[in-house]
N, C-alpha and C positions, 0 to 999 in steps of 0.2 A: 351447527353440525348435526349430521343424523347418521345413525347408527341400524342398517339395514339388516337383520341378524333371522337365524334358519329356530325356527319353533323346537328346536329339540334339547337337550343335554349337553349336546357340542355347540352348538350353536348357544345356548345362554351364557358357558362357560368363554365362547370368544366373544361377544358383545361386554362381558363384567370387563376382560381384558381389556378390550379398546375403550369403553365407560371410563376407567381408571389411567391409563392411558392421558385420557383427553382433560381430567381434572389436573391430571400433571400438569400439562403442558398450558391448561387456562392460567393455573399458576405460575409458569414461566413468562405470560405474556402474551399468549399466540392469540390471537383476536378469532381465529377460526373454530376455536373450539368456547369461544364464551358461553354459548344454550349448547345442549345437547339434548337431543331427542330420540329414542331409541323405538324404531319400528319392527315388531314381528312378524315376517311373514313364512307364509309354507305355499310348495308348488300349487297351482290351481289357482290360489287365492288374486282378488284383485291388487292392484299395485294402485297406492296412493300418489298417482303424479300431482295432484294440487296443494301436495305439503313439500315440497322441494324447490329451493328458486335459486336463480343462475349463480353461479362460482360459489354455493357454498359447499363445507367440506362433506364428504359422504365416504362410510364404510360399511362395505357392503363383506359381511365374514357367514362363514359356512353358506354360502347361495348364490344362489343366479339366475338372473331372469333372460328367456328367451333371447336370442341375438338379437334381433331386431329391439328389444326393449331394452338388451342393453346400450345398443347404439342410441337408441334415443335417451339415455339419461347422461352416455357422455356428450352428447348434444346441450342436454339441460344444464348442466352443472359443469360441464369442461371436463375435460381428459386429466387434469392436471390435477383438480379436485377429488376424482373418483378413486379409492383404493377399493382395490377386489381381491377377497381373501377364500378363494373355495376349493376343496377337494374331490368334488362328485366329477367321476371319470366321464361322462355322455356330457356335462357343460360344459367343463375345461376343456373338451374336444374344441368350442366355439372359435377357441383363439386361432387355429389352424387355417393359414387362408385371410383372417380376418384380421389387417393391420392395424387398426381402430384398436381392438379389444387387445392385441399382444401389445399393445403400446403401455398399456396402463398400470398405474403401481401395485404392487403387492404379491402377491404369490398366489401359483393354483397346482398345487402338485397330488396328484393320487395317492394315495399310498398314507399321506401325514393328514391327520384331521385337523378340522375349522379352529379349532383351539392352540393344538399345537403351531400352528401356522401364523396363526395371529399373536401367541407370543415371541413366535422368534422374531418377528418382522417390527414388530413395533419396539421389544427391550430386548432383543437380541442375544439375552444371556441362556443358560441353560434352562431348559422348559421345567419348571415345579413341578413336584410329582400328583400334587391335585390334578392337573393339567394334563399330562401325562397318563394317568389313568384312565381320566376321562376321554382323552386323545383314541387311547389302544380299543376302549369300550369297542368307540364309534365306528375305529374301523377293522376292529371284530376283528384284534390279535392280542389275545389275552388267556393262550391255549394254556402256557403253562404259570398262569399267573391267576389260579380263580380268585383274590381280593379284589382283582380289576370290576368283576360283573358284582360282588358285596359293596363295593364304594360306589359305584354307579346307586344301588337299588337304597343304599344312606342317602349320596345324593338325593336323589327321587322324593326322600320322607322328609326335607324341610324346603322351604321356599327357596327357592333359585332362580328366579328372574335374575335379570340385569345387575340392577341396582340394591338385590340384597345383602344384608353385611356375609351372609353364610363365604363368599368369594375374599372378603376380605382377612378371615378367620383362616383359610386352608391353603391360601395363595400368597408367598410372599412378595406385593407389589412394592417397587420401589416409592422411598420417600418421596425423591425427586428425581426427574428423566436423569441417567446416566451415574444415579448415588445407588452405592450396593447397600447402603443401610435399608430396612425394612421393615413398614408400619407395623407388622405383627412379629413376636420375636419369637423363633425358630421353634422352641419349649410348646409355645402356645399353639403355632399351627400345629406341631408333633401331635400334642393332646386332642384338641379337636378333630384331626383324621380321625385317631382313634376313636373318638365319639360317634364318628360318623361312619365307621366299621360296624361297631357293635350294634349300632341302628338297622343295618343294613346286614347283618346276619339275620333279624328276628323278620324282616320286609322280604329278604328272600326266601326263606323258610316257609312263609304265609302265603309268597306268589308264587313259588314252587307247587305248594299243596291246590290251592286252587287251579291253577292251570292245568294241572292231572284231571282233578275232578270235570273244568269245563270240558276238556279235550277227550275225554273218552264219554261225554255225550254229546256233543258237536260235529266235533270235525269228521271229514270225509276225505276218502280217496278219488278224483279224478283226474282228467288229463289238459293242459292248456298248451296249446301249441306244439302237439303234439307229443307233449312230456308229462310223467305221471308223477302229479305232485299227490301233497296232504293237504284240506284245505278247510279253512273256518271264518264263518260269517262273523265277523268282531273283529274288536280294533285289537292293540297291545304289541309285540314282538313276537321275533323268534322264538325265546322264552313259552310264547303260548301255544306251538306245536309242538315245542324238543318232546315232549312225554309219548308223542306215537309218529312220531318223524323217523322213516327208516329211511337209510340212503340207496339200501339194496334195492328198493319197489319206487323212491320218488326222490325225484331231481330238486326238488326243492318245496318251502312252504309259501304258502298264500292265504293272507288274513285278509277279507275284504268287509266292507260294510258302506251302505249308502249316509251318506253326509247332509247337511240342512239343508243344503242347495241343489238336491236331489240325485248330484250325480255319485257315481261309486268310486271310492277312495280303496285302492288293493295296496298291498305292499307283497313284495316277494325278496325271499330270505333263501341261501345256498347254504353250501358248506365253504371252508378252506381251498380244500381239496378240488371241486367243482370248476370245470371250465368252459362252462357255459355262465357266456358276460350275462345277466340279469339288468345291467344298466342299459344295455342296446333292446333288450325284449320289451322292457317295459316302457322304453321308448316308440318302439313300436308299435304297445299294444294301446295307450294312450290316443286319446279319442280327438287329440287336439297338437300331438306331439310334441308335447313340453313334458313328459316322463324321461324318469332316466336315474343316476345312481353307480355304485358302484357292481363288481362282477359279483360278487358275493351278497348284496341288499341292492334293492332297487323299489320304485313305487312308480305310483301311476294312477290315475284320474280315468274313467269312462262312462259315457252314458248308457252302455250297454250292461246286463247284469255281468258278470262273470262267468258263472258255472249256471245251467239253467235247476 
């Protein structure tokens, strides 16, 4: 089995899901999930087609690769094999038109992130509020809830891949597929949020402060596509313009920086509010047209600098 999973926060948190998931069910007997193998990817990046062979199982959660690539891995691996778990509003468009891809198992709804998606679809029961958290972060509704962005920046400050215990400690996964008992008892994940709060107040605290400090000698005001954003050569979030992001003067932020493979890596970041889709822009502004994202965050790949 491999486990096809998006480089971010939501994306580690659905891959732990379906990880766990699949150790269930190797204990139930299912012969498809006996190895598991857990692949990381982010948009641009190349796609490992010479580690995947015909009919085995594949979960592909928070991501998606180009139509055409993904037509060819339901080629490789079969239709029946393939579950796809994604929320990015410009993929999920793929399915429209495309009977191949609306055929295939799992869910791809906007609005619910790669996490929350992947628990409902695999244990079906109410989404854990680790999960949940992590869910609202990603897709940036957590206006009147600020612990959402402090348990995220906790998250952030211990190891969170896949396969670390941190998911087993905050997430109650079942025993076994379909038992409501659970390996961590309710007390213990309680206490560890909370660990993982107060971690995540002194992390925000410190990226707050820095961020002010970079953003008011960095960043710039110009115009991209004919809209006046805020805008800074560096990687990171939103987070790293909110200190001189005014909505009155600029439509939205752009962090860009060039990457090892020479080409430039942008992200663009809106408001709420905003109704200019940022997932269609950055599709467009992509140098290869594999950009895209949701109205409010989007990203994108070019070989052209951004701003001169």
């Amino acid at each position: 089995m491999k486990i096809i999973y998006h480089t971010d926060l939501d994306g580690h948190c659905a891959a732990a899901i379906s990880l766990r998931w699949a150790r269930l069910e190797r204990r139930a007997g299912n012969k498809d999930c006996t190895a598991v193998e857990l692949i990381p990817m982010n948009y641009g990046w190349d796609f490992p087609w010479g580690r995947f062979e015909a009919g085995e199982l594949v979960h592909m959660v928070d991501f998606s690769l180009p139509e055409e690539d993904m037509e060819r891995l339901v080629g490789l691996v079969g239709a029946e094999k393939l579950v796809w778990l994604d929320h990015h509003a410009t993929q999920i468009k793929m399915e429209q038109g495309n009977e191949v891809l609306k055929a295939l198992r799992g869910a791809r709804v906007d609005g619910t992130a790669g996490c929350e998606l992947t628990w409902a679809y695999l244990f079906g029961t109410k989404v854990p509020e680790a999960v949940r958290r992590l869910g609202r972060f990603d897709v940036w509704d957590f206006a009147d809830e600020p612990e959402i962005m402090t348990f995220k920046y906790g998250m952030e400050s211990v190891p969170n891949e896949p396969a670390e215990e941190i998911w087993d400690e905050v997430i109650p996964f079942p025993a076994k597929a379909g038992d409501p008992k659970t390996v961590a008892h309710p007390e213990d994940i309680a206490r560890r949020m909370a660990n993982i709060l107060e971690a995540g107040c002194h992390v925000q605290y410190y990226v707050e402060e820095q961020n002010r400090i970079k953003a008011a000698g960095m960043a710039f005001e110009a115009v991209l596509q004919g809209h006046g954003v805020i805008a800074q050569n560096s990687g990171g979030n939103s987070a790293a313009l909110e200190p001189v992001f005014n909505p009155d003067r600029h439509a939205f932020m752009v962090l860009f920086w060039l990457n090892k493979r020479g080409i430039w890596d942008v992200r663009l970041y809106g408001t709420p509010s905003s109704k200019l889709h940022l997932g269609e822009l950055a599709k467009y502004l992509s140098y290869d047209g594999k950009g895209g994202g949701h109205v409010g965050a989007a990203g994108y790949q070019t070989d052209v600098r951004p701003f001169k």
